[in-house]
TIMARPA-271157 format. One record per residue (C-alpha): residue number from 1; chain; x, y, z. Coordinates in Angstrom, 1 decimal. Example, Ala and Ser with C-alpha at 12.3 -4.5 7.8 and 13.67 -1.06 7.14 Angstrom:
2
palo i->1 | ch->A | px->12.3 | py->-4.5 | pz->7.8
palo i->2 | ch->A | px->13.7 | py->-1.1 | pz->7.1
END
This chain:
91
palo i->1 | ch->A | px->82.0 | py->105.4 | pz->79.0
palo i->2 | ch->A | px->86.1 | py->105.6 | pz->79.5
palo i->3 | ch->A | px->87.3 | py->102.6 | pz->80.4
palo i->4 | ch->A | px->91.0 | py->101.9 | pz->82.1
palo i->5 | ch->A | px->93.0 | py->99.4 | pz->82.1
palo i->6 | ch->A | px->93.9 | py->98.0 | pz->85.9
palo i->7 | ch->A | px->97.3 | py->99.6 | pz->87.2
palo i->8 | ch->A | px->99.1 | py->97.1 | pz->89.2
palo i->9 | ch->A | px->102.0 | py->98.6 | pz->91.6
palo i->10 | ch->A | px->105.3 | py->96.8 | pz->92.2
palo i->11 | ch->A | px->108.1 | py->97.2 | pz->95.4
palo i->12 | ch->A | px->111.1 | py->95.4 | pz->96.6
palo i->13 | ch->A | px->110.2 | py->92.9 | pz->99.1
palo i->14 | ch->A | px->111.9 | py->93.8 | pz->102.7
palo i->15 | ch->A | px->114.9 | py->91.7 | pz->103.7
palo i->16 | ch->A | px->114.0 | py->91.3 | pz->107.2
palo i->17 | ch->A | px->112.8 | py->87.8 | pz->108.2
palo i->18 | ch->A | px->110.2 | py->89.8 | pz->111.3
palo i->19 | ch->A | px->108.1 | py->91.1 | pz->108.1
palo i->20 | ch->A | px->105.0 | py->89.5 | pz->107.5
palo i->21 | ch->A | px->103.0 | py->91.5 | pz->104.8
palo i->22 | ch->A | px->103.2 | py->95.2 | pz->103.6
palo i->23 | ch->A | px->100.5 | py->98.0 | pz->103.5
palo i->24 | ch->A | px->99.8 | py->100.5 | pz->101.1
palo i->25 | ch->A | px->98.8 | py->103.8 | pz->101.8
palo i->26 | ch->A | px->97.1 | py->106.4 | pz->99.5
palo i->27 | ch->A | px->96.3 | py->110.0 | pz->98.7
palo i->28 | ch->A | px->94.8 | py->112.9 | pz->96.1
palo i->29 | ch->A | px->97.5 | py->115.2 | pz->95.9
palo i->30 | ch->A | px->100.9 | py->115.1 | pz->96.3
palo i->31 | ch->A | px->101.4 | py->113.8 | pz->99.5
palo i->32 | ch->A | px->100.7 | py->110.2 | pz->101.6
palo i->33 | ch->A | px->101.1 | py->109.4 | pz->105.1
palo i->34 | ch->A | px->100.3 | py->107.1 | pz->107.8
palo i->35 | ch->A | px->96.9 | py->108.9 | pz->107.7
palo i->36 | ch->A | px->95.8 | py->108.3 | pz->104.4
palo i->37 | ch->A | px->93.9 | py->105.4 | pz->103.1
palo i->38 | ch->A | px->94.8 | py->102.4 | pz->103.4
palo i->39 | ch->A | px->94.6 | py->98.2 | pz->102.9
palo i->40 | ch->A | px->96.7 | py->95.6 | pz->104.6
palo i->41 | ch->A | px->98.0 | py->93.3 | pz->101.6
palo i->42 | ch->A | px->99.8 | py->90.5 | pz->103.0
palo i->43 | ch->A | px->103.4 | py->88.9 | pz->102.1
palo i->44 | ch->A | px->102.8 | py->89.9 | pz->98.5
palo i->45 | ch->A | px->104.8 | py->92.9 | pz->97.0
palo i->46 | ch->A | px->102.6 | py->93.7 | pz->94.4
palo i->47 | ch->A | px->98.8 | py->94.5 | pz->93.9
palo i->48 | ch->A | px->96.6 | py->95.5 | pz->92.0
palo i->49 | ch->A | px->95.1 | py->99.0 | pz->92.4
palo i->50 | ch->A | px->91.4 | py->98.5 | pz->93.7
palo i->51 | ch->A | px->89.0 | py->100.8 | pz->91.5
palo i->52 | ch->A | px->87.8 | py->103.5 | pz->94.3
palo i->53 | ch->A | px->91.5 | py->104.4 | pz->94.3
palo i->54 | ch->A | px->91.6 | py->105.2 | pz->90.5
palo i->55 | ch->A | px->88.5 | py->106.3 | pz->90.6
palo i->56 | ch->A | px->88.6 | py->110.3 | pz->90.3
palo i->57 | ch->A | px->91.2 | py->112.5 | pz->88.6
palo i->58 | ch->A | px->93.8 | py->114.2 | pz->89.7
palo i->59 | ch->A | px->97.7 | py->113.1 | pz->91.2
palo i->60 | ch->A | px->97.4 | py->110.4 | pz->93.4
palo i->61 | ch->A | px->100.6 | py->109.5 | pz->96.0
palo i->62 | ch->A | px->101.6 | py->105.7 | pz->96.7
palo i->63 | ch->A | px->103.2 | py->104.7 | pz->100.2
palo i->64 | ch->A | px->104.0 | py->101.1 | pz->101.6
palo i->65 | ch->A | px->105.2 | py->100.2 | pz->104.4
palo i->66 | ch->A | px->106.7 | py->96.6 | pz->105.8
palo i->67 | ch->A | px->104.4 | py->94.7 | pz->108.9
palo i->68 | ch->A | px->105.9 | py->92.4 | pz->111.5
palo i->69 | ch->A | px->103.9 | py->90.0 | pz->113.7
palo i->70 | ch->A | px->103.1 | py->92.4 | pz->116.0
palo i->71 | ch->A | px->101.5 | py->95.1 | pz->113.9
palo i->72 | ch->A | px->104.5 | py->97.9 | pz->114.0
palo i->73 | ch->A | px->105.2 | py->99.3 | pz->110.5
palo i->74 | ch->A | px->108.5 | py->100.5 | pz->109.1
palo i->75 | ch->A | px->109.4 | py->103.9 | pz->107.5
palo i->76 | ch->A | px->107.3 | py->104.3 | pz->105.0
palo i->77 | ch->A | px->108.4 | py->104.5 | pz->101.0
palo i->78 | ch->A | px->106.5 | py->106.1 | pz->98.5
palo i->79 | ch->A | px->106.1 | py->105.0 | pz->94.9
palo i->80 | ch->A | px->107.3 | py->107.3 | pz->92.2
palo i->81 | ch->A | px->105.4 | py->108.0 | pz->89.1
palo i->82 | ch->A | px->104.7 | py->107.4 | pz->86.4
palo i->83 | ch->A | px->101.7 | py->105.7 | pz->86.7
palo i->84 | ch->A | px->98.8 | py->106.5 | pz->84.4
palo i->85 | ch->A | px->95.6 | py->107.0 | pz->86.4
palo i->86 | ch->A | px->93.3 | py->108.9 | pz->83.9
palo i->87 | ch->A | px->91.5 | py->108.0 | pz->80.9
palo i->88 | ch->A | px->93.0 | py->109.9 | pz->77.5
palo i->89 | ch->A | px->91.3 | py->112.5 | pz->75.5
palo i->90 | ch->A | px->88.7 | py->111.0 | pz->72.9
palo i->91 | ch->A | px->89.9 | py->111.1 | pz->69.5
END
């Protein structure tokens, strides 16, 4: 069996002092919104990629967005590739 490495994603944390942890959103394809799957991270802008969400092949689309205290999210931003989601070729 393939086996890949864990992909961990990076952002720039927000400069507003209301934000108290992000959210990152995710999608097959080439498109994310508020929609897609999701998991709350906390004040942390960086994780690393649970394995359902690099799971199956095919383009996957990043989104995060910043959280205040009340729950209200910002715009979201998406992550650009590249990332590398799928196991090589065998020799």
């Amino acid at each position: 069996m393939a086996k890949i490495r864990k992909c961990k994603l990076c952002w720039e944390a927000s400069v507003s002092e209301n934000v108290v942890g992000y959210k990152l959103y995710w999608s097959r394809g080439t498109e994310v919104g508020y929609d897609s799957k999701s998991i709350k991270i906390g004040n942390a802008t960086e994780i690393i990629l649970p394995d359902d969400v690099i799971s199956s092949n095919g383009p996957v689309m990043f989104g995060v967005t910043a959280v205040d205290r009340e729950g209200n999210e910002s715009d979201m931003i998406t992550i650009d590739p590249p990332y590398r989601l799928q196991v090589p070729d065998p020799p």
